[in-house]
Each structure stands twice: as structure tokens, then as C-alpha cells.
C-alpha positions in Angstrom: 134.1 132.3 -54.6 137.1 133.4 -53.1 139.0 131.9 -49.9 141.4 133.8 -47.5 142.2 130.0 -46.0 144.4 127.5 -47.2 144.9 124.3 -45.4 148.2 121.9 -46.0 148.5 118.5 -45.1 151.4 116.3 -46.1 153.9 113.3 -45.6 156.8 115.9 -46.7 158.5 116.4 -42.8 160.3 119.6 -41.7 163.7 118.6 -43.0 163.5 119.7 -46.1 162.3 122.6 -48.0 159.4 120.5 -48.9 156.8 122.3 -46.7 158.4 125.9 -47.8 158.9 125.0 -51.7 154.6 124.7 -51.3 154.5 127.7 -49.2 156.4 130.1 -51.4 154.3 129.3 -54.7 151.2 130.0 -52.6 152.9 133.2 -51.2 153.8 134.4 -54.8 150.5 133.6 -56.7 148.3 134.9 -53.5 150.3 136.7 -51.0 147.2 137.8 -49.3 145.8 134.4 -48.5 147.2 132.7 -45.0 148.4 129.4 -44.5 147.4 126.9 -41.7 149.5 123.6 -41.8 147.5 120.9 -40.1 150.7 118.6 -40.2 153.9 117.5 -42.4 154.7 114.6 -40.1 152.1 112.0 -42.1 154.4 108.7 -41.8 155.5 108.1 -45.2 152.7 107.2 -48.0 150.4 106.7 -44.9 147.4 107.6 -47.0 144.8 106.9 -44.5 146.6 108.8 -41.9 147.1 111.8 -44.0 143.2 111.3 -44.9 142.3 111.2 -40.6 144.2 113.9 -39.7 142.7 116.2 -42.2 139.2 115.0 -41.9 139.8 115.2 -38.4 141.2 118.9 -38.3 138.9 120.7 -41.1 135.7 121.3 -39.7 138.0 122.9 -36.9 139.2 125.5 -39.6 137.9 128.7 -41.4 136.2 127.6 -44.7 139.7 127.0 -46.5 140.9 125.7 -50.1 142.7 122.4 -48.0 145.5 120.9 -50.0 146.5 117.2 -49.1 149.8 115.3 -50.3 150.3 112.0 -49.2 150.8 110.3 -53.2 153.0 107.7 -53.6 151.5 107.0 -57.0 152.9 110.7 -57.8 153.7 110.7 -61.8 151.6 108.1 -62.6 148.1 107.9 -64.5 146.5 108.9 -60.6 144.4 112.1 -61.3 145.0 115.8 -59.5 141.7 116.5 -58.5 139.7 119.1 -56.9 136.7 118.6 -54.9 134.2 120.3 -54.0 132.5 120.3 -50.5 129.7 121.7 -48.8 132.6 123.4 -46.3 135.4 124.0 -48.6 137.5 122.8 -51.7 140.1 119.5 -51.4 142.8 119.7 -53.6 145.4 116.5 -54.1 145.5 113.2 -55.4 142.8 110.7 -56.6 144.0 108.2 -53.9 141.6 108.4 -51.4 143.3 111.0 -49.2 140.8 114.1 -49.8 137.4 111.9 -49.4 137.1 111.6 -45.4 137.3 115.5 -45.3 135.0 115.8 -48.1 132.4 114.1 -45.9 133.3 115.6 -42.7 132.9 119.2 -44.2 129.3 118.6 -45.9 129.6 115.8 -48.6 130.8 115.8 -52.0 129.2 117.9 -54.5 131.4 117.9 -57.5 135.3 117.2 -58.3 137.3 118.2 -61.7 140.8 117.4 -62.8 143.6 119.5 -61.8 144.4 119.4 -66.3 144.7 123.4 -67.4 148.2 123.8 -67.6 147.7 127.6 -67.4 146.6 126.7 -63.8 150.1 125.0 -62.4 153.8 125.7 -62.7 155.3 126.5 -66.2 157.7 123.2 -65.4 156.2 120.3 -64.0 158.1 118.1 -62.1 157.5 114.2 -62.3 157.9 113.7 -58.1 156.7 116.7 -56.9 152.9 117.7 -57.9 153.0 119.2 -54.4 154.8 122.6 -55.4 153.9 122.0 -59.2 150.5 121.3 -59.3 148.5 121.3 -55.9 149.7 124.2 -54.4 149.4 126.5 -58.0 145.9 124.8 -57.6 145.1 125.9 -54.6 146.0 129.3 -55.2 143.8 130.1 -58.0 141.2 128.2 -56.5 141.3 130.8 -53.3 141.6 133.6 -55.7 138.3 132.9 -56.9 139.0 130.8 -60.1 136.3 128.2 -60.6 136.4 124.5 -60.0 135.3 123.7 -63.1 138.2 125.7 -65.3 140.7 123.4 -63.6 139.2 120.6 -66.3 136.8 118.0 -66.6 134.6 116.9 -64.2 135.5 113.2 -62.0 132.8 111.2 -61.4 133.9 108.2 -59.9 136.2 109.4 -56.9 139.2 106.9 -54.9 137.7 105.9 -51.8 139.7 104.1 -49.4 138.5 100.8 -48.1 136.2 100.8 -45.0 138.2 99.5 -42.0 137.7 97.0 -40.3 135.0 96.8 -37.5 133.5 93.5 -36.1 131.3 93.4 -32.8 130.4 90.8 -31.3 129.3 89.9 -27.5 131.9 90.3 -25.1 134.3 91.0 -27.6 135.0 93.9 -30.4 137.6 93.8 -33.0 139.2 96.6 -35.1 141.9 98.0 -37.4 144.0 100.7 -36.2 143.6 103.9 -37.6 146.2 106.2 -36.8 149.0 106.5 -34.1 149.5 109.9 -32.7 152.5 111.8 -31.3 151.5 110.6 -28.0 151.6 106.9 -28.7 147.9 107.0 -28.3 146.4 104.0 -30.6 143.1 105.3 -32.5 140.6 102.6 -33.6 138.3 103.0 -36.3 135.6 101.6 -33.8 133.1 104.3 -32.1 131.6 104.0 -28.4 128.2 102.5 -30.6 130.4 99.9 -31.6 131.6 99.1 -27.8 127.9 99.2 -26.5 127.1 96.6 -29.1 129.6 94.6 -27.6 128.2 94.8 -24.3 131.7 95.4 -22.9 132.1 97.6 -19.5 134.5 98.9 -16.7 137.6 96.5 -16.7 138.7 94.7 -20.4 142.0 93.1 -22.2 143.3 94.5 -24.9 144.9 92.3 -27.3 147.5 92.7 -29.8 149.0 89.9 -31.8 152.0 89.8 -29.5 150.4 90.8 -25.9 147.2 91.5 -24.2 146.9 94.3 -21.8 144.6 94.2 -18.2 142.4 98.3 -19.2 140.0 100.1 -18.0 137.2 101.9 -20.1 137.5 105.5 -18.6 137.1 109.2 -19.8 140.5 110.2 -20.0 144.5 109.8 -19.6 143.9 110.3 -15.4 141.1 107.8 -14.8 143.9 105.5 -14.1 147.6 105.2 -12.1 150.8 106.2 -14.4 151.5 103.4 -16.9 148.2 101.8 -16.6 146.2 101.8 -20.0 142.3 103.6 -20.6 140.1 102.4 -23.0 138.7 106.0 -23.9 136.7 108.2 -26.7 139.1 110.6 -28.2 138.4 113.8 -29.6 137.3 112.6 -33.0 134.8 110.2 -31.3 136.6 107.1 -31.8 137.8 104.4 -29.2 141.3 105.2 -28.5 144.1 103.2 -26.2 146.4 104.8 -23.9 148.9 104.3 -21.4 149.0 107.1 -18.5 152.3 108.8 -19.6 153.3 106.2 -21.6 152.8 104.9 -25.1 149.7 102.4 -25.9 151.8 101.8 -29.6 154.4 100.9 -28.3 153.7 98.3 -25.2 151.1 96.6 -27.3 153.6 96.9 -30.4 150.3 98.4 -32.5 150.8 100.1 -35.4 147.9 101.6 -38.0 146.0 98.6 -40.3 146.6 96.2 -37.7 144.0 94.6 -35.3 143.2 95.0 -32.3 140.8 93.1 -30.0 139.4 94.2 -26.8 137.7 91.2 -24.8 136.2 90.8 -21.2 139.2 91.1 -18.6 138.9 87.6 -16.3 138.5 90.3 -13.1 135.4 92.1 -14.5 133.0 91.6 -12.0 
């Protein structure tokens, strides 16, 4: 099957020629196939970011061959994989980064190593599968060569660890997830996870170094300028913001760290 979609998600930032190193081997092997780059600003070796933001985007997309690099275990034993999805191939590293988009776009069906040397860059660089290996694989793979001539098949695929999600009455705790542009803090808990907690209208949200007087809302407006909203973002998870301000930054949150949310003393 062929692909007129390619996807690219990485950690690489725009000040380099990263992004267009990627770009032009893709445009040489298969000038005909268009590029859509969810992001390049992944924080550095964030895997689960990198992982959230693409899971996040790809059912969004035309069925695509999505490449994802966030590998800081680049030139090590770490496999090259591709994987095979009920919405699309995932091409990157065995670190956990392709699986969340994997599931979002239909489950895993099968996964090969990225081995046929035929299939990547004459020279391989040691730091930089990226332009070497990944984006050669995704190429080929959108010009219709099969999975399975990439190499053998992976069985036993990285998954990252679950985060962490603990509700409890009047008061849920979880990891961060990600951090947006925005300063928007995103939870891995879900609006299931609040109703479990039985906690409504006014809360506090806690960081280690401050907790915050919120208000479980809708959206940004539901409250004054610099007040915070408990809300359910676009991904369905339980977000923090502050009304044109940053949540990350006046409860100093960052991703894997924890956040509480508890009965505010004025909830009536």
C-alpha cells in the first residue's frame, strides 16, 4: 500500500537543519509524497511528550506513514522499528514513543525492524537515525514497499510506563503529562477519573510548592483573567489553566510531576 502522507514529529527544534536534513531525503526518495510536521519543539528526550503529541494529532491526519524521533538511546542496541496500525504505519525508535499513536489509530497489528540496509542511507550516521534511517524508512514505506522487507518481525514492543492516576474521595492525584505552548498543564487523569473523586464546582490545586483556589469549568473564559479552570482539553484529559496566564508556571508544574486537586475550604 502506498501513502501520499507523511507525518514528522521530533525533539530536533527549528534552529538547525535538523527538520530540513529529514525533509530533503524524503523529498529526493519520494518527491511526490507531502509532508505535515506535527511539531519539532518536543523538549529535549521528552519521550512521552513526543509520544502525546503524536497520539494526540494522528487520527486528526490523512492516513500517513508518521515518523517520530525523540531517541536519546540513538546508536545504541534500541531497535528502528516500524509499526503497523489499523490507521497508518509508525516509524522510529523502540522507546516507547510510536505506541500511544499506534493505539489511538486502531491498535497494533504487526512491527518489523528498520535492518535492510538497501532501505536507509548508504552512510549511516551514529547520532542521527532521523535523516539516516527513519526518514529513508518512511519513504519507501509510502512508496508502497512492504513492512515486512524492512526485516524481521518485533514482538515484544517498548511501552512506556502507565502514569500515574489515583482517585480517591474528595481528592484525585496525577502525573503531569505534557505542558503546552500556552502554559496549560495536561494530566493524564480523564473527567471519569474526577467523577470518581466526587469533586465539583470550586477545588485546590496542589503542587509541591503551592496550592491554587480553581474552578472546574468548560473553558479559558469560565473564569476572571489570571484565575485558574479545572477543564477537559481537546484530547479529553483534565487540564489546568490560568486565564491568560500560565498554569506551569504559577504552580511551578512541569511533566512527571504530581499534581493533586482536593476540595477547596469554600466549596459549598
Amino acid at each position: 500500500m502506498a501513502y501520499d502522507w507523511i507525518s514528522v514529529t521530533t525533539d530536533y527544534g527549528l534552529r538547525d537543519g535538523f527538520v530540513a536534513a529529514c525533509h530533503g531525503v524524503i523529498a529526493r526518495l519520494a518527491p511526490a509524497v507531502r509532508v505535515i510536521d506535527v511539531t519539532h519543539e518536543v523538549p529535549p528526550q521528552d519521550i512521552r511528550h513526543g509520544a502525546m503529541a503524536l497520539a494526540q494529532t494522528a487520527p486528526f491526519l490523512p492516513e500517513s506513514v508518521h515518523v517520530a524521533v525523540v531517541d536519546p538511546g540513538v546508536g545504541t542496541a534500541r531497535l528502528g522499528v516500524v509499526v503497523v496500525a489499523g490507521g497508518g504505519l509508525l516509524v522510529g525508535p523502540d522507546n516507547g514513543v510510536l505506541l500511544p499513536a499506534a493505539h489511538a489509530l486502531g491498535g497494533v497489528r504487526a512491527a518489523y525492524e528498520l535492518a535492510e540496509p538497501a532501505l536507509r542511507l548508504p552512510v549511516t550516521s551514529s547520532t542521527f537515525h532521523g535523516r539516516d534511517v527513519f526518514a529513508p524508512a518512511a519513504a519507501h514505506l509510502a512508496l508502497g514497499v512492504a513492512p515486512a522487507d524492512f526485516g524481521d518481525p518485533v514482538a515484544d514492543l517498548v511501552e512506556l510506563p502507565e502514569p500515574f492516576v489515583a482517585a480517591f474521595p474528595g481528592k484525585l492525584v496525577s502525573e503531569v503529562l505534557t505542558v503546552d505552548h500556552f502554559g496549560n498543564v495536561q494530566l493524564a487523569a480523564t473527567p471519569s477519573d474526577l467523577e470518581l473523586s466526587g469533586l465539583a464546582g470550586a477545588v485546590l490545586v496542589h503542587s509541591e510548592r503551592v496550592a491554587v483556589s480553581t474552578v472546574i469549568g468548560r473553558t479559558f473564559a469560565d473564569v476572571p483573567a489570571g484565575a485558574s479552570v479545572l477543564y477537559t482539553d481537546s484530547a479529553g484529559r483534565l487540564a489546568v489553566a490560568v486565564n491568560g496566564g500560565s498554569a506551569a508556571a504559577v504552580l511551578g508544574l512541569g511533566p512527571a510531576q504530581e499534581c493533586t486537586i482536593t476540595s477547596s475550604p469554600t466549596a459549598t
